[in-house]
C-alpha positions in Angstrom: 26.8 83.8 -57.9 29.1 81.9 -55.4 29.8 78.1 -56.3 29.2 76.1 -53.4 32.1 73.7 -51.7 31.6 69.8 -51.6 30.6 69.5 -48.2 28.0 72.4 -48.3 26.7 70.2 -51.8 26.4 67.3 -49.7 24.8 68.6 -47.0 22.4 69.8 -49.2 21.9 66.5 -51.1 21.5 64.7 -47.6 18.0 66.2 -47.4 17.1 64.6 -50.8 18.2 61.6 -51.0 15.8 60.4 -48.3 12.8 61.8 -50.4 14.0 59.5 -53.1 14.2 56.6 -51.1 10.8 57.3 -49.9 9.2 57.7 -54.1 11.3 54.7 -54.9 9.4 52.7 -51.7 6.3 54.3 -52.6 6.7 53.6 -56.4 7.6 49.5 -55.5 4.6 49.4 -53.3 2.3 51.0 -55.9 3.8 48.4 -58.5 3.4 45.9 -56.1 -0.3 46.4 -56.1 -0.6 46.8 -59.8 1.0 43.4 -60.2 -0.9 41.8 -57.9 -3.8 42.9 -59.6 -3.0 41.7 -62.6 -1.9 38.5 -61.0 -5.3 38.2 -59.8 -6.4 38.7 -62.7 -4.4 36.0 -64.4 -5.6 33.7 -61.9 -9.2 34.6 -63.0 -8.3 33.5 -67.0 -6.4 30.3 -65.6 -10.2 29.5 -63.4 -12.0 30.7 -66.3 -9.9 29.3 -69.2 -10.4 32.7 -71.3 -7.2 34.6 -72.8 -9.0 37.2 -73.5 -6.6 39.8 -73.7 -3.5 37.6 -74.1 -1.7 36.3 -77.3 -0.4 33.5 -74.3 -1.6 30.7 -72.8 -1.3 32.2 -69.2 -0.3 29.4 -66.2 -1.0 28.7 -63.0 2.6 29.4 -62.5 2.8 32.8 -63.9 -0.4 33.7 -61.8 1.3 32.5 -58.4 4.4 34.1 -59.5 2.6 37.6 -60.0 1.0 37.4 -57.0 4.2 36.4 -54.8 6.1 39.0 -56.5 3.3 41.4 -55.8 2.9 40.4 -52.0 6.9 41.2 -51.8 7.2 44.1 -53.2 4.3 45.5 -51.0 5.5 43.8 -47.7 8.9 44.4 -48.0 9.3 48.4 -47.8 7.2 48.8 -44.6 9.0 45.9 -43.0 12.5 47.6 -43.6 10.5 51.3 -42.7 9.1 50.2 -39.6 11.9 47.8 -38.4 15.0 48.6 -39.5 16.6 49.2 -36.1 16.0 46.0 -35.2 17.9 43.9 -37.3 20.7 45.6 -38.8 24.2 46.8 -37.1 23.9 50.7 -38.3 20.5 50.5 -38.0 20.6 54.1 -36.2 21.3 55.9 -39.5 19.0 53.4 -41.6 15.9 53.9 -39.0 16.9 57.4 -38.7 15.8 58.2 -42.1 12.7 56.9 -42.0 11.7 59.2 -38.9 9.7 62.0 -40.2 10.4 65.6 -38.5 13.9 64.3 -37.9 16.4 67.2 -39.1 20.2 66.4 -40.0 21.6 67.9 -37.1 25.5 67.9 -36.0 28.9 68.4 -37.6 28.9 68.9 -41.3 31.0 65.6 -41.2 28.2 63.6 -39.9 25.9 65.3 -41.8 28.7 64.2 -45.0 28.2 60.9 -43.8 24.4 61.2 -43.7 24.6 62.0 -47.3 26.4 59.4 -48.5 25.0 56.9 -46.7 21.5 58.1 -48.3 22.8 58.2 -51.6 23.8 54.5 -51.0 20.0 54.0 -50.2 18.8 55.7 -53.0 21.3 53.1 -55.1 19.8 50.1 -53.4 16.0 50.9 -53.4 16.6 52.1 -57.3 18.2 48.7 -57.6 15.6 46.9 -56.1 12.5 48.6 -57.9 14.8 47.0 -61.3 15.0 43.7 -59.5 11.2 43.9 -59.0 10.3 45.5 -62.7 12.4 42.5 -64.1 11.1 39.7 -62.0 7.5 40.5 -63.3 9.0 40.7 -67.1 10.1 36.7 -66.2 6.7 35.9 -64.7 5.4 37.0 -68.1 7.6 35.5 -70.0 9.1 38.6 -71.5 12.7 38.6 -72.5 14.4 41.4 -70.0 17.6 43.5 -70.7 21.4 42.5 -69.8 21.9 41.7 -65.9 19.8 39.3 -63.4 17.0 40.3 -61.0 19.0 38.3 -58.7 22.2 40.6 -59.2 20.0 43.5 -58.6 18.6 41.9 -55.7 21.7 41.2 -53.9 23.4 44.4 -55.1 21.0 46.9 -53.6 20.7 45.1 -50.4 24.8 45.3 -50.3 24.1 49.5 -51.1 21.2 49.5 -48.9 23.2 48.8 -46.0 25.9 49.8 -46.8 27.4 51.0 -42.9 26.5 47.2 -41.9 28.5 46.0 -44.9 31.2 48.3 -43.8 30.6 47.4 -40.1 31.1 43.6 -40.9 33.7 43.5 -43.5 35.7 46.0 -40.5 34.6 43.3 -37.9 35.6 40.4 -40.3 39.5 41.8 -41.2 40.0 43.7 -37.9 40.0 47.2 -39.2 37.6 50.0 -39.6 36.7 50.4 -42.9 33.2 52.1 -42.0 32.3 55.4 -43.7 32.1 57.1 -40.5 36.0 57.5 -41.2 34.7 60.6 -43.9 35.2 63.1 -40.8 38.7 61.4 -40.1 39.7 61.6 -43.6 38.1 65.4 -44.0 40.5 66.2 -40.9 37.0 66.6 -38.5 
């Protein structure tokens, strides 16, 4: 059994890590329309004045919270899938993944750089499926773990796009500090 080298690993892992950005957008957009369900539905008890099925007094607030929640986390993955060319500076790579039938193809340094930048991705969606998961837990009033939705929020749009990040803190201090410099570094 030979052991593969890091940039053959990477390669490789280049052609996941797109799949898991995909499940993660496909898993908000699902949970999107489960909470807005059940937004709805809170809305219905808040009309109806039942709490049926609650050990809380639900709110007219926690309903419209639900729902808004719910309408973002549907919204919000098709606008960055369809659009993503449009408003960011790497958007080439960012709409690039989102292009079915489109194959890695080049040097294995870009396809290096493809790889990281996907993992990035994968970091920022995972970060913003949390963000979303603990934004419902404060809409019901449930007490969520260590960090702030906010923090997750800001922290996987940072990962997301991470090549415009790079491209604007280069711009911003005069010096290229984009990951594109993984084939200068690798000697490629």
């Amino acid at each position: 059994m030979t052991v593969p080298d890091l940039g053959s690993l990477l390669t490789s892992l280049g052609e996941v890590f797109p799949l898991v950005v995909r499940l993660v957008f496909l898993l908000i957009a699902v949970l999107g329309l489960w909470y807005g369900t059940t937004g709805l539905y809170t809305l219905y008890n808040v009309a109806a004045g039942e709490y049926k099925f609650s050990n809380r007094p639900v709110t007219i607030d926690s309903a419209i919270g639900k729902l808004v929640l719910a309408s973002a986390m549907i919204v919000a993955p098709v606008l960055l899938w369809r659009f993503a060319n449009t408003f960011v500076l790497g958007g080439d790579i960012t709409f690039s993944m989102f292009n079915y039938g489109a194959s890695n193809r080049g040097s294995s340094c870009e396809q290096i750089h493809g790889a990281i930048t996907a993992f990035f991705m994968a970091v920022g969606a995972v970060a913003w499926l949390v963000a979303g998961i603990r934004l419902y837990g404060a809409t019901s009033n449930e007490r969520s773990g260590s960090g702030s939705a906010v923090m997750y929020l800001i922290g996987g749009t940072l990962a997301f796009f991470v090549n415009d990040v790079a491209t604007l803190v280069g711009n911003t201090i005069k010096m290229d500090v984009s990951l594109a410099n993984v084939c200068t570094m690798l000697g490629g």
